[in-house]
C-alpha positions as CSV (number, residue, x, y, z in Angstrom):
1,X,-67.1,10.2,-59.8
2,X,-68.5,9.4,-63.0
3,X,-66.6,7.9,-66.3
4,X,-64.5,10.7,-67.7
5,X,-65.7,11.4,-71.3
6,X,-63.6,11.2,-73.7
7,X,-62.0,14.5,-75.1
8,X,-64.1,15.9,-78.6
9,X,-60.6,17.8,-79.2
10,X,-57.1,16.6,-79.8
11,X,-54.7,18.7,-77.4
12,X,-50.3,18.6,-76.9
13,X,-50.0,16.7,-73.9
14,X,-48.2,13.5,-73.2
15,X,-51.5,10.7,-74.6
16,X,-50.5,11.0,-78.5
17,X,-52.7,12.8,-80.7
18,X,-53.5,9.2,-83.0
19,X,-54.3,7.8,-79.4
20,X,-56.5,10.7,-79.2
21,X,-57.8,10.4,-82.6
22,X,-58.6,6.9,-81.8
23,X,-60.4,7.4,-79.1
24,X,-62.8,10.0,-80.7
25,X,-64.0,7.5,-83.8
26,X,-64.2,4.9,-81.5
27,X,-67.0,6.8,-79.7
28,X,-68.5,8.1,-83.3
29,X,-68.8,4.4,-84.1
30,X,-69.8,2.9,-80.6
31,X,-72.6,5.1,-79.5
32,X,-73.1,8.0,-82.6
33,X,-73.4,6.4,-85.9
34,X,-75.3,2.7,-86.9
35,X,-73.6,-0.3,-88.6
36,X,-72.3,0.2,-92.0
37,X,-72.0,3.9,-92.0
38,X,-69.7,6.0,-93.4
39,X,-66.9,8.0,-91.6
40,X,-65.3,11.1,-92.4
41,X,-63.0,11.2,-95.2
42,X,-58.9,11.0,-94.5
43,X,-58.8,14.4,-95.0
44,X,-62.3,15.5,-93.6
45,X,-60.5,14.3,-90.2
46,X,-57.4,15.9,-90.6
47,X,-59.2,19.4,-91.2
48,X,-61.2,18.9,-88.4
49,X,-59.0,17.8,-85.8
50,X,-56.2,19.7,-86.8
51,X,-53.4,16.8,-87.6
52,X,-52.2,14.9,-90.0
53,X,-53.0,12.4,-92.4
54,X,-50.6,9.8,-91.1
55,X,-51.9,10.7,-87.4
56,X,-55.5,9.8,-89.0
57,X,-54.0,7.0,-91.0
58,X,-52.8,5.7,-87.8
59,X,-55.9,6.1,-85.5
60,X,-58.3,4.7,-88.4
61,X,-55.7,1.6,-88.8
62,X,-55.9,0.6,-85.0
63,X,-60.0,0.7,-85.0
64,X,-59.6,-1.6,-88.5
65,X,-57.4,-3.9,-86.7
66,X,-59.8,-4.2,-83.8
67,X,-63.0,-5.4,-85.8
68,X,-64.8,-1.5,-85.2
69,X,-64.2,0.0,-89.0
70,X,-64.3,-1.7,-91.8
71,X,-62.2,-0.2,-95.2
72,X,-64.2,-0.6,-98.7
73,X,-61.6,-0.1,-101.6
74,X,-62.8,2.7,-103.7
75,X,-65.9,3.5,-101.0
76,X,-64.4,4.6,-97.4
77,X,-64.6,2.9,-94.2
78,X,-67.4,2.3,-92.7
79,X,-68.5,1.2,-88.8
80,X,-68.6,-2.7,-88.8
81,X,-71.6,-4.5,-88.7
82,X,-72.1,-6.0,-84.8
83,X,-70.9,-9.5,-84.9
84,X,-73.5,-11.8,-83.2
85,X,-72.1,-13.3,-80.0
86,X,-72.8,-17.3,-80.1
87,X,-72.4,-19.4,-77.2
88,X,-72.8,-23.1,-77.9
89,X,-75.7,-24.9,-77.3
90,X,-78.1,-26.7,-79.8
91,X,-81.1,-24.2,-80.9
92,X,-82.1,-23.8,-84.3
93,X,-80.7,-20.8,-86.4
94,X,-84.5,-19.3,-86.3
95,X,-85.0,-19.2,-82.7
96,X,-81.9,-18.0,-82.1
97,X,-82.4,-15.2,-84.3
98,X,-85.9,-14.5,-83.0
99,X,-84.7,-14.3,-79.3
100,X,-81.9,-11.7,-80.9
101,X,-85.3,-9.7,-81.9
102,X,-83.7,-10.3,-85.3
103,X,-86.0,-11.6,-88.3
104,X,-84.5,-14.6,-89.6
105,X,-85.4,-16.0,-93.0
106,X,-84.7,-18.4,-94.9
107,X,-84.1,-19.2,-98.6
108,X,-84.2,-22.9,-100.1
109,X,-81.3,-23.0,-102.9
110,X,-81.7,-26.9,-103.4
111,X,-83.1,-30.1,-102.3
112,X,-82.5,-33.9,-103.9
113,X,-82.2,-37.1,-103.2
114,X,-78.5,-38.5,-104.4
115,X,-75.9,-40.4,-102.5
116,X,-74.1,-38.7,-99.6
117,X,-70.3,-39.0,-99.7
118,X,-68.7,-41.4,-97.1
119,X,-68.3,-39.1,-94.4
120,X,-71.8,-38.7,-94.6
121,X,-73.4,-41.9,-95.2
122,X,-71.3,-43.1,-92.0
123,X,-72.1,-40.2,-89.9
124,X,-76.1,-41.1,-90.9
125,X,-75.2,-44.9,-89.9
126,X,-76.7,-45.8,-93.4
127,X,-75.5,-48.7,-95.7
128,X,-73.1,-47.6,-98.9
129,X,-74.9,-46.6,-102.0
130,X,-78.2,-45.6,-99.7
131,X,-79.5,-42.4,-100.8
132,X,-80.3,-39.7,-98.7
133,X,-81.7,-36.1,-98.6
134,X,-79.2,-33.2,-99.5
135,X,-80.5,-29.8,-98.9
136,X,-78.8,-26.2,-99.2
137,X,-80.3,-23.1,-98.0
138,X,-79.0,-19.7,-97.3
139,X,-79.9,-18.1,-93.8
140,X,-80.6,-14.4,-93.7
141,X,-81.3,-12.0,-90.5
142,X,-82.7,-8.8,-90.9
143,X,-82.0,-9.1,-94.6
144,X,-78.4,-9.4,-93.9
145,X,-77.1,-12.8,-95.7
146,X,-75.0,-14.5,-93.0
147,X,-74.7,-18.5,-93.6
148,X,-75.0,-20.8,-95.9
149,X,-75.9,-24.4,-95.2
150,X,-75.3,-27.7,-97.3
151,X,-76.7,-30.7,-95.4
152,X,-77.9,-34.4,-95.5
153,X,-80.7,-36.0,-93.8
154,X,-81.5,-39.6,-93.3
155,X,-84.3,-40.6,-95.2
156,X,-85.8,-43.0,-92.0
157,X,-85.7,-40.6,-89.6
158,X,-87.5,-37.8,-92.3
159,X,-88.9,-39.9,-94.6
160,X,-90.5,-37.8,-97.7
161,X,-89.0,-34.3,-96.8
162,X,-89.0,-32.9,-100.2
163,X,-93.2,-32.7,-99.4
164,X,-92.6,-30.3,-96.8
165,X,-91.9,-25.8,-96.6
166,X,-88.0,-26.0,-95.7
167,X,-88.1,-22.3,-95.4
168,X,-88.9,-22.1,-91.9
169,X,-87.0,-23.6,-88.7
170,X,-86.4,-26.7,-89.7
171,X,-85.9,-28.6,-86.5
172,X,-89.2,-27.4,-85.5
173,X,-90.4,-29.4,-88.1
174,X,-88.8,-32.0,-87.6
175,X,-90.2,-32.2,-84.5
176,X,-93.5,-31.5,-85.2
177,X,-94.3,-33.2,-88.1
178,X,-91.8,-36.9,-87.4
179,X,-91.9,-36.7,-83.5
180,X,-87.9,-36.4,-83.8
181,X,-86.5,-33.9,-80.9
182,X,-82.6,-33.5,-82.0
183,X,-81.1,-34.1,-78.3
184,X,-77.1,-34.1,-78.9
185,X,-75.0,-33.4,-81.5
186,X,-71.3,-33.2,-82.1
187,X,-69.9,-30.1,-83.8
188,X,-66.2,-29.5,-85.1
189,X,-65.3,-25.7,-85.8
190,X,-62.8,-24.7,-88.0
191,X,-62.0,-21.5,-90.1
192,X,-62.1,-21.1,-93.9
193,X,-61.4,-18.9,-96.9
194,X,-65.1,-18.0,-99.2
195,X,-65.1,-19.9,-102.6
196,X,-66.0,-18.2,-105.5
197,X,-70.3,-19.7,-104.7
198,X,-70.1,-19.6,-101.4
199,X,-68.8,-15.7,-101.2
200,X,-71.8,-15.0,-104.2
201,X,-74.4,-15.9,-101.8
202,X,-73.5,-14.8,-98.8
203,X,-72.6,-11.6,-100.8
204,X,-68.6,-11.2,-99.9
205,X,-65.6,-10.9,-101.6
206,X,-63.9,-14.8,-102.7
207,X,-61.2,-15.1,-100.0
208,X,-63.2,-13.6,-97.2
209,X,-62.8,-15.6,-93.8
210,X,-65.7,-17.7,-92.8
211,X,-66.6,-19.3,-89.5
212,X,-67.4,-23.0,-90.7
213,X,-69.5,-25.5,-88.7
214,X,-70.0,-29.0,-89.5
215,X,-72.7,-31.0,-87.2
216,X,-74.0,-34.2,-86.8
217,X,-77.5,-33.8,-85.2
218,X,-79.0,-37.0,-83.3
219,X,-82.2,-38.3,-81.6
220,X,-82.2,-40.5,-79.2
221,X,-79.0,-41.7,-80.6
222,X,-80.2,-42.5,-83.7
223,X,-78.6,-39.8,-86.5
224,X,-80.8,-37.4,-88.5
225,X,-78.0,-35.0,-89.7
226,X,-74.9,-34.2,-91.1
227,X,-74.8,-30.4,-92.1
228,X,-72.1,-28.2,-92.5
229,X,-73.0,-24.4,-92.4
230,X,-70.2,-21.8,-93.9
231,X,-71.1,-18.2,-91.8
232,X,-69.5,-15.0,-92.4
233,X,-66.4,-14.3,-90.4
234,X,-67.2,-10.8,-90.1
235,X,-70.6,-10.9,-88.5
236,X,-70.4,-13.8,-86.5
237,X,-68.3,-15.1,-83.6
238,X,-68.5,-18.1,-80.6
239,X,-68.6,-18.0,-77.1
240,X,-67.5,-20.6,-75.7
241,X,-67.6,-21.5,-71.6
242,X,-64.2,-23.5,-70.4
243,X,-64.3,-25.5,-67.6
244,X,-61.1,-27.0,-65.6
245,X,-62.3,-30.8,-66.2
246,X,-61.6,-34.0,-67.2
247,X,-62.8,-34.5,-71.0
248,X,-65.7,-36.8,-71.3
249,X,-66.1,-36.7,-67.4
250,X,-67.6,-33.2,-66.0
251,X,-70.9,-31.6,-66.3
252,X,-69.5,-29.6,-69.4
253,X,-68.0,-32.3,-70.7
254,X,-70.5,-32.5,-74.5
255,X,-71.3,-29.5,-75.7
256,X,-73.7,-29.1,-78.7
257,X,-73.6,-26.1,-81.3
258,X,-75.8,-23.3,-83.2
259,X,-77.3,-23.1,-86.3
């Protein structure tokens, strides 16, 4: 027998109707209507379906909590945008994207030379007061602004950076143009409330839950990176495979990240 479709109806029977309810957008969202549209109004609902607005209240509430609908105050709720499923490996942000059949792009907000705070000049293994290459860009896919990083580059690895496009992948570059294939890095996840610059660019409210990645990118155990990326919580999430080893001891031991 086949899957049993779900009910376009709500009927008296023992499932409850906001189950029912439920059930019904969830399909309208899933497989009828694209990201970012528009459901039926509260009361739209209730007419249709014959119950009431704390029934639809309800139903709409659940699908919220899960991450399907999204409320905007003043606007409706809307489907959510898909979040893009990350599983951790190193791969530059534009490949990624491409391989997604998404169109990534690429906007360069800032680029200088200045000193790098201490975390950064020792994760860069360069002396104090060294300068080294800050750069700050904002990632977009299919339009869609969804991270924005602020990073520092060693200046021997990439000497005279600021002559080059940084709008494009930038590890390709790298490769390409200093001979420098980023083999490992370290990566430390954490989660984070927007700031008032951050949440301006990436086009979110201040307060809005970000994914944050910081990464030290190496080659041939010689550091070229420190870069911290900020990504929008509601768009994006990690994978991640867990394996029952020893740390530092199994094939799965060092994992690298995504940008």
């Amino acid at each position: 027998m086949g899957e049993r479709e779900t009910p376009t109806r709500i009927v008296d029977g023992p499932k409850p109707k906001h189950a029912q309810l439920r059930d019904i957008l969830r399909r309208l969202a899933e497989q009828e209507l694209q990201p970012g549209s528009p459901i039926p109004s509260e009361r739209d609902l209730a007419d249709r379906y014959q119950v009431s607005r704390i029934t639809v209240r309800a139903a709409v509430g659940q699908l919220v909590a899960e991450g399907l609908l999204t409320r905007a105050k003043g606007r409706g709720t809307f489907t959510a945008r898909r979040r893009l499923d990350v599983q951790l490996y190193l791969e530059s942000f534009t490949d990624d994207m491409r391989k997604r059949g998404m169109t990534p792009a690429t906007e360069v907000l800032s680029l200088d030379e200045a000193i790098p705070p201490e975390a950064a000049a020792s994760a860069l293994d360069l002396p104090s007061r060294e300068r080294a290459y800050q750069l700050v860009r904002l990632r977009r896919a299919d339009g869609i602004p969804l991270a924005v990083e602020r990073g520092w580059y060693n200046p021997r690895m990439v000497p005279e950076l600021r002559r080059h496009d940084l709008s494009t992948s930038l590890y390709t570059l790298i490769a390409d143009t200093y001979g420098v294939q980023l083999d490992h890095a370290k990566q430390t996840v954490w989660a984070e409330s927007a700031d008032a610059d951050t949440a301006k660019l990436l086009g979110v409210r201040k307060g809005s839950s970000l994914l944050v990645f910081r990464r030290v990118a190496s080659s041939l155990g010689r550091p070229v990176e420190d870069m911290t990326s900020w990504y929008r919580g509601d768009l994006y999430q990690v994978t991640m495979q867990l394996d029952r080893t020893v740390p530092d001891s199994g094939p799965h031991s060092a994992k690298g990240g995504t940008r």
